[in-house]
PyMOL Python script that loads the backbone (N, CA, C, O; Angstrom):
from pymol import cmd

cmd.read_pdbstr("""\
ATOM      1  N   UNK A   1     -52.651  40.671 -30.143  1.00  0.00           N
ATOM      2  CA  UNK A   1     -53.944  40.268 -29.636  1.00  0.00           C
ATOM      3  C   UNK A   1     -54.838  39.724 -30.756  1.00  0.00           C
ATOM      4  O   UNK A   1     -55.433  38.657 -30.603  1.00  0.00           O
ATOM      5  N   UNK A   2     -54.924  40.327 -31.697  1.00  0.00           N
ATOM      6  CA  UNK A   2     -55.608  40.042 -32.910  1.00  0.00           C
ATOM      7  C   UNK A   2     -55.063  38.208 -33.831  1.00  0.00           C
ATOM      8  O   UNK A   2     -55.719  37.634 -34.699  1.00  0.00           O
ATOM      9  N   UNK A   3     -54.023  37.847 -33.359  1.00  0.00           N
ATOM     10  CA  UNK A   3     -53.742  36.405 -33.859  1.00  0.00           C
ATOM     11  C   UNK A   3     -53.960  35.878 -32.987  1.00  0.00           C
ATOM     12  O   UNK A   3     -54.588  34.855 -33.261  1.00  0.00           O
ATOM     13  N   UNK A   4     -53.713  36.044 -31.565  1.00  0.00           N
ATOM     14  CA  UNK A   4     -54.539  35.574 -30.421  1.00  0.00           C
ATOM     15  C   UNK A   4     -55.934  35.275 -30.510  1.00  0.00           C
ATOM     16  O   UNK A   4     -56.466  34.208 -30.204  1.00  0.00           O
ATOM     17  N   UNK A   5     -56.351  36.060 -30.849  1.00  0.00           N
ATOM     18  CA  UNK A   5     -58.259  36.079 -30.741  1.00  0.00           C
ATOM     19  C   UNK A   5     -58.567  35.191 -32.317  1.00  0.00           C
ATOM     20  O   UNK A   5     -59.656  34.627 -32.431  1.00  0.00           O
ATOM     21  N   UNK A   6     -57.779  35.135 -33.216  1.00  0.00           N
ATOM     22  CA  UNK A   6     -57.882  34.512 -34.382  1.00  0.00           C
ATOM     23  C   UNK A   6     -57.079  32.504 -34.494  1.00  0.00           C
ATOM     24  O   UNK A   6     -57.344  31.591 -35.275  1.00  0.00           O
ATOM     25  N   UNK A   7     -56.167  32.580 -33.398  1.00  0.00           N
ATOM     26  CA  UNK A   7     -56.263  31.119 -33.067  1.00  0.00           C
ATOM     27  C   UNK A   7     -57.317  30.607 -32.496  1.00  0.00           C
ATOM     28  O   UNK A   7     -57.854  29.558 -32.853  1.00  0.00           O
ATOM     29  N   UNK A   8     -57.786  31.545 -31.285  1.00  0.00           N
ATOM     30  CA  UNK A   8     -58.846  30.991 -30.470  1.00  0.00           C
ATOM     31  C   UNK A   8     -60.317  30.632 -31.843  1.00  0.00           C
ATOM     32  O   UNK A   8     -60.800  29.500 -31.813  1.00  0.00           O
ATOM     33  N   UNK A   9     -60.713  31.353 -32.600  1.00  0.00           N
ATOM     34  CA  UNK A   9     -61.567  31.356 -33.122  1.00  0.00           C
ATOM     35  C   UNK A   9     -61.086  30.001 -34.171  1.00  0.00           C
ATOM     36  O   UNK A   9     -62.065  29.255 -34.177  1.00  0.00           O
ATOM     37  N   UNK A  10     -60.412  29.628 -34.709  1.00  0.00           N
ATOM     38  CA  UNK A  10     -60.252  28.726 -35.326  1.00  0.00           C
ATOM     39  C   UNK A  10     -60.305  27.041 -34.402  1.00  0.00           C
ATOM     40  O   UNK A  10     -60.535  25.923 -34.864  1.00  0.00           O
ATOM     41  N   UNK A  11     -60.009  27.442 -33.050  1.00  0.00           N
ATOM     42  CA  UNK A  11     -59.590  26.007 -32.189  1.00  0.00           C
ATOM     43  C   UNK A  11     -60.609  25.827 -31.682  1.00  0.00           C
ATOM     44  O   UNK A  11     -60.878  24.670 -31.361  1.00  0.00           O
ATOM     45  N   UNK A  12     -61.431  26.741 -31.453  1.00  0.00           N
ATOM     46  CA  UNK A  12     -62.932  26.732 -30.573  1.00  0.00           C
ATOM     47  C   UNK A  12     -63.700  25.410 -31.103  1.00  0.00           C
ATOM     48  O   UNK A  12     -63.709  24.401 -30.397  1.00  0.00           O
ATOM     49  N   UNK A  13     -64.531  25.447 -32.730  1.00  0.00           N
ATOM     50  CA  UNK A  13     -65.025  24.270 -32.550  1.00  0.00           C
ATOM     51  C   UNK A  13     -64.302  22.964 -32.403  1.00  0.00           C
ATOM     52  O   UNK A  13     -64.974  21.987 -32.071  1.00  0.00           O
ATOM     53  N   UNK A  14     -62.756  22.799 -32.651  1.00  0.00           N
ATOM     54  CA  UNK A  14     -61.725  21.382 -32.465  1.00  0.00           C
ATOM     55  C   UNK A  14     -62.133  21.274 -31.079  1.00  0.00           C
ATOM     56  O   UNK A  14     -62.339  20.138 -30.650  1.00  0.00           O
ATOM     57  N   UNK A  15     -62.265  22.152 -30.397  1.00  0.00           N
ATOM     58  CA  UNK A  15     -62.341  22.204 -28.456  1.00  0.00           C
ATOM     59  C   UNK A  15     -63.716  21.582 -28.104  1.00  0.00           C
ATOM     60  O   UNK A  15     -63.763  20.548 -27.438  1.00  0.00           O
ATOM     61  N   UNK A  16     -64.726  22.141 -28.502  1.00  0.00           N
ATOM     62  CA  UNK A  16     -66.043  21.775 -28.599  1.00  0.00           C
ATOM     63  C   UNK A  16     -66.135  20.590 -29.064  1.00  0.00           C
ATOM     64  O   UNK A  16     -66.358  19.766 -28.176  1.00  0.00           O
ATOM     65  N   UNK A  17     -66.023  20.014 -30.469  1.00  0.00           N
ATOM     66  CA  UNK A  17     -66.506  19.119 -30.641  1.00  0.00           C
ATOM     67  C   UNK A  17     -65.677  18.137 -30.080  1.00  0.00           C
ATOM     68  O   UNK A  17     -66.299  17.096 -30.290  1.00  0.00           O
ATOM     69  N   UNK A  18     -64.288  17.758 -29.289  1.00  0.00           N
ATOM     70  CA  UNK A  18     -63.754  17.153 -29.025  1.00  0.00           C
ATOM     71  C   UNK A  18     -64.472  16.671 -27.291  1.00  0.00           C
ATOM     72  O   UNK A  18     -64.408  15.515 -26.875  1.00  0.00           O
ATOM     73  N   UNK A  19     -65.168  17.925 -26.429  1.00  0.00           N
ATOM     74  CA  UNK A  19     -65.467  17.597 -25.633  1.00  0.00           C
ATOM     75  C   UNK A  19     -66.755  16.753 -25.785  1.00  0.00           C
ATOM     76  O   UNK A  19     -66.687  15.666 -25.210  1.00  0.00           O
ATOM     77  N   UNK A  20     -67.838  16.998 -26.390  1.00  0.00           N
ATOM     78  CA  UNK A  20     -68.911  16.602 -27.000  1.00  0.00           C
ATOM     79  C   UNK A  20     -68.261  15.288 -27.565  1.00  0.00           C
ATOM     80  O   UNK A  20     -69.112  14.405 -27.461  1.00  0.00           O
ATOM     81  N   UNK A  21     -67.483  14.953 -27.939  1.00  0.00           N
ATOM     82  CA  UNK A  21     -67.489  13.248 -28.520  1.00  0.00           C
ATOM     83  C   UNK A  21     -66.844  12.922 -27.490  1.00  0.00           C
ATOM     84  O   UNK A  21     -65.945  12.223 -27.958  1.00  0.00           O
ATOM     85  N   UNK A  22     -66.670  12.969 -26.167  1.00  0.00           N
ATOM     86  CA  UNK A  22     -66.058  12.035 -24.855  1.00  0.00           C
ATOM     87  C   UNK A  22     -67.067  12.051 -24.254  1.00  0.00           C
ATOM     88  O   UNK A  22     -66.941  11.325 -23.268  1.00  0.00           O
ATOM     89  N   UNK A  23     -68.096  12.524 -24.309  1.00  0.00           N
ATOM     90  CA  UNK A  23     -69.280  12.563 -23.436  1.00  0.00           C
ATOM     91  C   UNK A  23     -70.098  10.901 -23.535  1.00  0.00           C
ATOM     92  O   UNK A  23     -70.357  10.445 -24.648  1.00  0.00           O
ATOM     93  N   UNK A  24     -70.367  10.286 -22.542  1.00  0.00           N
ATOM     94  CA  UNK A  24     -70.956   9.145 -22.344  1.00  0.00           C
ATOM     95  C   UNK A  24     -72.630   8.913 -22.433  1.00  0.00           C
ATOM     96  O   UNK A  24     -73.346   8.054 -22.947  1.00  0.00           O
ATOM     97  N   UNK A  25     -72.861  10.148 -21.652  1.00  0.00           N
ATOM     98  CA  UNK A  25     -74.608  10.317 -21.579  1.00  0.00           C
ATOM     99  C   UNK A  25     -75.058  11.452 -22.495  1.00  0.00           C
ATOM    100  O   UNK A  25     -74.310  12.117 -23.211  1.00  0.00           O
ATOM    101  N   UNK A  26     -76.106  11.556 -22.402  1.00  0.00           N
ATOM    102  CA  UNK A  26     -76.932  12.504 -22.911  1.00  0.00           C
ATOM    103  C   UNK A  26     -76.749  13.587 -22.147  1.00  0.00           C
ATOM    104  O   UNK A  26     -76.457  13.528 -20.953  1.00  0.00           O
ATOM    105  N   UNK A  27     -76.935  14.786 -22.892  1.00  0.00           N
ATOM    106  CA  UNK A  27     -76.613  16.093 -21.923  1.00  0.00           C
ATOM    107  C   UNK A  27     -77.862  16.435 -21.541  1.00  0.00           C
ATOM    108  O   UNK A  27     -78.573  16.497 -22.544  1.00  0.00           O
ATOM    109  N   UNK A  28     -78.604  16.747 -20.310  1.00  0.00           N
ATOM    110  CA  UNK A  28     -79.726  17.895 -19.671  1.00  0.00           C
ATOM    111  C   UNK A  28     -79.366  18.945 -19.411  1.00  0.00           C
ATOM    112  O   UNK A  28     -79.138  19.172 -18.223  1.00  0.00           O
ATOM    113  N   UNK A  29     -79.156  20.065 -20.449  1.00  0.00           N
ATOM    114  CA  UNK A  29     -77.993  21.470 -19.561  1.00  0.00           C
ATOM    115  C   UNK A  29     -79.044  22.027 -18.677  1.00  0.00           C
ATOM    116  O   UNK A  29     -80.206  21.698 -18.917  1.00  0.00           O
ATOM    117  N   UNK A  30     -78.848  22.656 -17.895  1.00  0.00           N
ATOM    118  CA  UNK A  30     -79.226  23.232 -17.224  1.00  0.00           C
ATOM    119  C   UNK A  30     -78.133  24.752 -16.860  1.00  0.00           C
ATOM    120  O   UNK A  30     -76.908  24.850 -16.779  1.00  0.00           O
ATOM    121  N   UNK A  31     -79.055  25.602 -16.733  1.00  0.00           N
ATOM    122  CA  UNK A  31     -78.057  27.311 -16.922  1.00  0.00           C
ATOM    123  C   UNK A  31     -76.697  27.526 -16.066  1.00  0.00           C
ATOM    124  O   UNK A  31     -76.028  28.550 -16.203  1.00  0.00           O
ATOM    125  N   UNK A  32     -76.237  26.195 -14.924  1.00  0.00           N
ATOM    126  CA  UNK A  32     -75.483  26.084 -14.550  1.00  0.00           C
ATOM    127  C   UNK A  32     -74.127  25.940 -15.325  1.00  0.00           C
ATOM    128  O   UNK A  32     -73.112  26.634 -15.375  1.00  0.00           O
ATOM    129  N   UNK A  33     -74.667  24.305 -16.135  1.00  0.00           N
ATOM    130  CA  UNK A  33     -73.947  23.515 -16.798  1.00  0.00           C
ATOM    131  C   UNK A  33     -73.486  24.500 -18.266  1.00  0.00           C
ATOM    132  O   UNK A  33     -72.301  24.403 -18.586  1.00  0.00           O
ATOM    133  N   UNK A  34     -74.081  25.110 -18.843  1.00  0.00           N
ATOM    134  CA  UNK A  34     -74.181  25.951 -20.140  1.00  0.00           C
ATOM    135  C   UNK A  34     -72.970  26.795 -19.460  1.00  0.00           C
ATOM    136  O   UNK A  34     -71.910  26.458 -19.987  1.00  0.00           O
ATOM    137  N   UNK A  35     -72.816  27.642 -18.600  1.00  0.00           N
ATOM    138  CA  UNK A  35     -71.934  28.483 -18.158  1.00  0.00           C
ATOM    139  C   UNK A  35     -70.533  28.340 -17.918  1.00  0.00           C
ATOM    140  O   UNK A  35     -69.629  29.157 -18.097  1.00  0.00           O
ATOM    141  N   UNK A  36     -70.497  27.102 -17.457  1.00  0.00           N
ATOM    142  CA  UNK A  36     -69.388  25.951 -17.010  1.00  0.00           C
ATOM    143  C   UNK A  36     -68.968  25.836 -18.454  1.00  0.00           C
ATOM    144  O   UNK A  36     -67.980  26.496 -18.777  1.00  0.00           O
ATOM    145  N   UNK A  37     -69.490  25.193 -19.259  1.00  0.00           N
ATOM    146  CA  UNK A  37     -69.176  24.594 -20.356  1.00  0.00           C
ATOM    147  C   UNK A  37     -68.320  26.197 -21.248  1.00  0.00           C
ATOM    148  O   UNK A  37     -67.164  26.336 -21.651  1.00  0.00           O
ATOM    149  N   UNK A  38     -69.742  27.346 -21.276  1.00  0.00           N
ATOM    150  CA  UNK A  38     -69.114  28.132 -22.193  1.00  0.00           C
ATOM    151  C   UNK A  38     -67.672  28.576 -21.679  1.00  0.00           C
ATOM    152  O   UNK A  38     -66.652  28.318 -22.319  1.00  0.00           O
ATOM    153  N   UNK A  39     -67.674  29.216 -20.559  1.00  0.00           N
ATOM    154  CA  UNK A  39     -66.494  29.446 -20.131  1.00  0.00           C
ATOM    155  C   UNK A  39     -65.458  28.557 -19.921  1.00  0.00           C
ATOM    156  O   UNK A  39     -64.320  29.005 -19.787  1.00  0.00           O
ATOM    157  N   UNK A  40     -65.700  27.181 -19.864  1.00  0.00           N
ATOM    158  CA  UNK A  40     -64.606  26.763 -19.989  1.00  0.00           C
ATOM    159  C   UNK A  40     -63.595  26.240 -21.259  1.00  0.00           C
ATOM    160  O   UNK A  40     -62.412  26.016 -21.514  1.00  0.00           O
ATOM    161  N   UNK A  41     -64.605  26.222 -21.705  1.00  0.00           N
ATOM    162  CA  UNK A  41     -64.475  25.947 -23.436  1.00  0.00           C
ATOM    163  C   UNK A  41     -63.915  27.090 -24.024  1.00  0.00           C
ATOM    164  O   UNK A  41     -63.474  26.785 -25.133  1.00  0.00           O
ATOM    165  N   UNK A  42     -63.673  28.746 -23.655  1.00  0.00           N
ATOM    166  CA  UNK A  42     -63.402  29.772 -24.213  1.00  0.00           C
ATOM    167  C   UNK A  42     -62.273  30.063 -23.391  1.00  0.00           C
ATOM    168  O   UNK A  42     -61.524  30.994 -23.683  1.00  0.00           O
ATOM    169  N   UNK A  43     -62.064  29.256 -22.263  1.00  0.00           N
ATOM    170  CA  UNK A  43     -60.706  29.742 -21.654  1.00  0.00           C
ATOM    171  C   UNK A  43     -59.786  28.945 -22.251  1.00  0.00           C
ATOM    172  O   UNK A  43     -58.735  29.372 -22.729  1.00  0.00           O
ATOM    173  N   UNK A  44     -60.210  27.533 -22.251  1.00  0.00           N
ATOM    174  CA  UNK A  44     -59.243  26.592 -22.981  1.00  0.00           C
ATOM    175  C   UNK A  44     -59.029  26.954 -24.412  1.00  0.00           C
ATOM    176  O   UNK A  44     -57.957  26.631 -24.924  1.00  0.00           O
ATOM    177  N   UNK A  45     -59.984  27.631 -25.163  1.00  0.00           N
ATOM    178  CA  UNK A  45     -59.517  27.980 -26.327  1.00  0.00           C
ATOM    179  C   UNK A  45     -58.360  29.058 -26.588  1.00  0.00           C
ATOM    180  O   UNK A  45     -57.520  29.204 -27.476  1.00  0.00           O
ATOM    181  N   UNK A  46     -58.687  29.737 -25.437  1.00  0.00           N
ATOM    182  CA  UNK A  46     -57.441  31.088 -25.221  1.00  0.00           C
ATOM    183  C   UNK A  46     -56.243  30.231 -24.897  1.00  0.00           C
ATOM    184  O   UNK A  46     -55.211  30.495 -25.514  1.00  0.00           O
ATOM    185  N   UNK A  47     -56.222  29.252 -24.030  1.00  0.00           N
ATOM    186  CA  UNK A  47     -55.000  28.918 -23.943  1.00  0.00           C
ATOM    187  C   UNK A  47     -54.088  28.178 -24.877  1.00  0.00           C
ATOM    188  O   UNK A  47     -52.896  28.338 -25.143  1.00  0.00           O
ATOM    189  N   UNK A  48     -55.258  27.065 -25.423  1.00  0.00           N
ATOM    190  CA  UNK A  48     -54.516  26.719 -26.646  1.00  0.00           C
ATOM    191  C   UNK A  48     -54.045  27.613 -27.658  1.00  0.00           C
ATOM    192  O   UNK A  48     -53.009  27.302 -28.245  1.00  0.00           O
ATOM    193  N   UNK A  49     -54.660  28.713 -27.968  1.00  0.00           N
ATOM    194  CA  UNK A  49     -54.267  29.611 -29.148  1.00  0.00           C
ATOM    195  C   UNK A  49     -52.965  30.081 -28.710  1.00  0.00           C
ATOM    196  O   UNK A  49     -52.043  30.263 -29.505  1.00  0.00           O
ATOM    197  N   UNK A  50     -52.863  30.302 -27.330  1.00  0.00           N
ATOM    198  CA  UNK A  50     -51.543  31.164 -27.061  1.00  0.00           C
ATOM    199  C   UNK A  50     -50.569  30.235 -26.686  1.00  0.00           C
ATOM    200  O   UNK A  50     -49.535  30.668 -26.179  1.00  0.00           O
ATOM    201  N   UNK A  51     -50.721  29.006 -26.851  1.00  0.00           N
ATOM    202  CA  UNK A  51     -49.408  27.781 -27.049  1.00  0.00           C
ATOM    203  C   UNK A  51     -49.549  27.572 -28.481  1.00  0.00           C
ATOM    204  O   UNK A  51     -48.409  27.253 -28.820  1.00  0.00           O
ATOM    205  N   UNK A  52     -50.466  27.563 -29.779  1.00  0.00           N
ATOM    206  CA  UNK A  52     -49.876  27.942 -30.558  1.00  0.00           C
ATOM    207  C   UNK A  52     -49.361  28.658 -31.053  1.00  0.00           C
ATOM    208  O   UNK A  52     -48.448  28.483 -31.859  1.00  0.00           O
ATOM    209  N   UNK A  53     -49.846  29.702 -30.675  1.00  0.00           N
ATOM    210  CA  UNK A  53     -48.856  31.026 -30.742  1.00  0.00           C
ATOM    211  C   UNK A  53     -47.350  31.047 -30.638  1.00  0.00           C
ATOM    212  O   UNK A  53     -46.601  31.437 -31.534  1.00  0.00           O
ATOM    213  N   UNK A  54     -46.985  30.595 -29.473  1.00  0.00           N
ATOM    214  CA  UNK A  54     -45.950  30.779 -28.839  1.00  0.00           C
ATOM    215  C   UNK A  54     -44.869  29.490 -29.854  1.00  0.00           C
ATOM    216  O   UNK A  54     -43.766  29.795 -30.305  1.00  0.00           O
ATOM    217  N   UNK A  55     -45.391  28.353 -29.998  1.00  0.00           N
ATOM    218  CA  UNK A  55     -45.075  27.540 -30.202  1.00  0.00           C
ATOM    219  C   UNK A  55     -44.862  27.224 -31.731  1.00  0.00           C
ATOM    220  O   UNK A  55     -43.919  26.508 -32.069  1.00  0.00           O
ATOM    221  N   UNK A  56     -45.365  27.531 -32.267  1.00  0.00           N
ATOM    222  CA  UNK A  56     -45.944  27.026 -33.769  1.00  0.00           C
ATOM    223  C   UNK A  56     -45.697  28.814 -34.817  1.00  0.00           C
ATOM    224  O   UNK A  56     -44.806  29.084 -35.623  1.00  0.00           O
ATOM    225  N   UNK A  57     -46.694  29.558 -34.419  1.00  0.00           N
ATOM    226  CA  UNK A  57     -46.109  31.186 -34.854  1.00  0.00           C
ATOM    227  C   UNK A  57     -45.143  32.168 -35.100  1.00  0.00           C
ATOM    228  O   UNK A  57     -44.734  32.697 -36.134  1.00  0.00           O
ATOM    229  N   UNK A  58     -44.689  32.375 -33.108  1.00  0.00           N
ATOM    230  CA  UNK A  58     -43.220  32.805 -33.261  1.00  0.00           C
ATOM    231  C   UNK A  58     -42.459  32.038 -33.850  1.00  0.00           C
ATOM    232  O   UNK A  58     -42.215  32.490 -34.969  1.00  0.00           O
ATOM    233  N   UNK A  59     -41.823  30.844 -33.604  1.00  0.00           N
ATOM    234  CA  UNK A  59     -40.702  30.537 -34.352  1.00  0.00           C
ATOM    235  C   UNK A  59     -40.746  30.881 -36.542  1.00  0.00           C
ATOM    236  O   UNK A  59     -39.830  31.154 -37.317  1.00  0.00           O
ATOM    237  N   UNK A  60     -42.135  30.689 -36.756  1.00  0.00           N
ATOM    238  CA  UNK A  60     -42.357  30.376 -38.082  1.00  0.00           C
ATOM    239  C   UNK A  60     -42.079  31.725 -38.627  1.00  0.00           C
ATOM    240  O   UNK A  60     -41.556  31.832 -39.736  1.00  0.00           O
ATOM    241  N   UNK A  61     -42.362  32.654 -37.993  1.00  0.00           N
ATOM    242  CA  UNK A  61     -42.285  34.111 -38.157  1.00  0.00           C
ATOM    243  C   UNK A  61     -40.763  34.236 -38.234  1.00  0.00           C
ATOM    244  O   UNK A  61     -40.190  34.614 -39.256  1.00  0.00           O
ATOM    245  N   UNK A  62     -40.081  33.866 -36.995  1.00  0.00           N
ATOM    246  CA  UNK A  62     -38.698  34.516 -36.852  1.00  0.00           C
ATOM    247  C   UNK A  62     -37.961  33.925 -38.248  1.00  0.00           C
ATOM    248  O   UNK A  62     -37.506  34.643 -39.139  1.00  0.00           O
ATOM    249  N   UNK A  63     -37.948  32.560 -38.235  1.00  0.00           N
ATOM    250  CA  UNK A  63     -37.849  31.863 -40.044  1.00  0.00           C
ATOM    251  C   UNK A  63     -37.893  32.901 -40.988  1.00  0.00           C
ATOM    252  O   UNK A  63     -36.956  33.421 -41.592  1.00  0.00           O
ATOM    253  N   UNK A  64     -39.321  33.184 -41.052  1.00  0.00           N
ATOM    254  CA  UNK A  64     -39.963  34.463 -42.506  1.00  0.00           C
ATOM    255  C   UNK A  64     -38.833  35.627 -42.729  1.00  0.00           C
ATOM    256  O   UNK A  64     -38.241  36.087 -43.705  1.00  0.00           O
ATOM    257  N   UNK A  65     -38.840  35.891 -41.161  1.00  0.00           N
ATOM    258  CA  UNK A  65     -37.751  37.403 -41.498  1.00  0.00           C
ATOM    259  C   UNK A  65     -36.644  36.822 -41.764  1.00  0.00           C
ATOM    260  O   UNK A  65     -36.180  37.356 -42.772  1.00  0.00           O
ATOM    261  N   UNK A  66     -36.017  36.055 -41.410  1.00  0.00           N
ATOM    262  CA  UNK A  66     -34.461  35.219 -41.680  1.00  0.00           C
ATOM    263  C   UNK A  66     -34.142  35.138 -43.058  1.00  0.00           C
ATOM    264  O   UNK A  66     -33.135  35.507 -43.663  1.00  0.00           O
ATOM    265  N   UNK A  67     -35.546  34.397 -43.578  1.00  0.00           N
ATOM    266  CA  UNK A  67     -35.162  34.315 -44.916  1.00  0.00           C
ATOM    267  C   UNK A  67     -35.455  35.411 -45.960  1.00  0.00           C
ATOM    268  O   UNK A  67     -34.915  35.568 -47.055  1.00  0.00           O
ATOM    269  N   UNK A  68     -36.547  36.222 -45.307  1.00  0.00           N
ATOM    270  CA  UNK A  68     -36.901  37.028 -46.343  1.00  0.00           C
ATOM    271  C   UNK A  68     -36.403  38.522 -45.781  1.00  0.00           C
ATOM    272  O   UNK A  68     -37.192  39.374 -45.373  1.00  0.00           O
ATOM    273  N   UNK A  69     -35.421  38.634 -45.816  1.00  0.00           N
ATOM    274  CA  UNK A  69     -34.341  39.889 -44.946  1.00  0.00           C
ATOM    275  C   UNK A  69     -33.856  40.593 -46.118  1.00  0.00           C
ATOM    276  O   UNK A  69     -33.468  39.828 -47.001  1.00  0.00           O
ATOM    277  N   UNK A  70     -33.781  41.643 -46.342  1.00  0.00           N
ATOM    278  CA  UNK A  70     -33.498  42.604 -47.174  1.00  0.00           C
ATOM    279  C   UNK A  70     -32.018  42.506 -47.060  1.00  0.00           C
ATOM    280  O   UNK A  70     -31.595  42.378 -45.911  1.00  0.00           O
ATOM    281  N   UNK A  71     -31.179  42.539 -47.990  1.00  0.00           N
ATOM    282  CA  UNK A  71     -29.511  42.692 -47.917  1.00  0.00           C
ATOM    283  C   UNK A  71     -29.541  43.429 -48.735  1.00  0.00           C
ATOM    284  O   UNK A  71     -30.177  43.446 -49.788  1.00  0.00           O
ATOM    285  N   UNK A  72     -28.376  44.553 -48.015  1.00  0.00           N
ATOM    286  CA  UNK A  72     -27.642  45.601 -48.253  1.00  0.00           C
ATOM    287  C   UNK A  72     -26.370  45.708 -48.960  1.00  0.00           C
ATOM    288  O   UNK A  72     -25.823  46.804 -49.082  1.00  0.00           O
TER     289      UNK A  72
END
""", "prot")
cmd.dss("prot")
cmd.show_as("cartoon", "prot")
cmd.util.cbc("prot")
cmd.orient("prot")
């Protein structure tokens, strides 16, 4: 959980500022729009973290122990 919550925290502003530079108009938030945005911006960050995770982590990990394996 803890590299989980530590991808998300690293991808969050790539997520943010990526939505913010496709934007066409000017934003008026309104407490609707702020809610929408935060949450969706923090779910997508969870998800990306846990496809890098999955993707990019495990394998790099399973590598680490491969090579760095204690012989007997």
């Amino acid at each position: 959980m803890a590299r989980l919550t530590y991808g998300a925290y690293l991808l969050h502003p790539i997520i943010i500022f990526g939505f913010l530079r496709t934007k066409k108009i000017l934003f008026h938030w309104t407490y609707p729009e702020m809610v929408m945005f935060t949450c969706g911006s923090v779910v997508l960050s969870y998800i990306a973290a846990l496809l890098l995770s999955v993707f990019i982590e495990g394998p790099t990990m399973g590598l680490e122990k491969a090579i760095l394996r204690k012989k007997k």
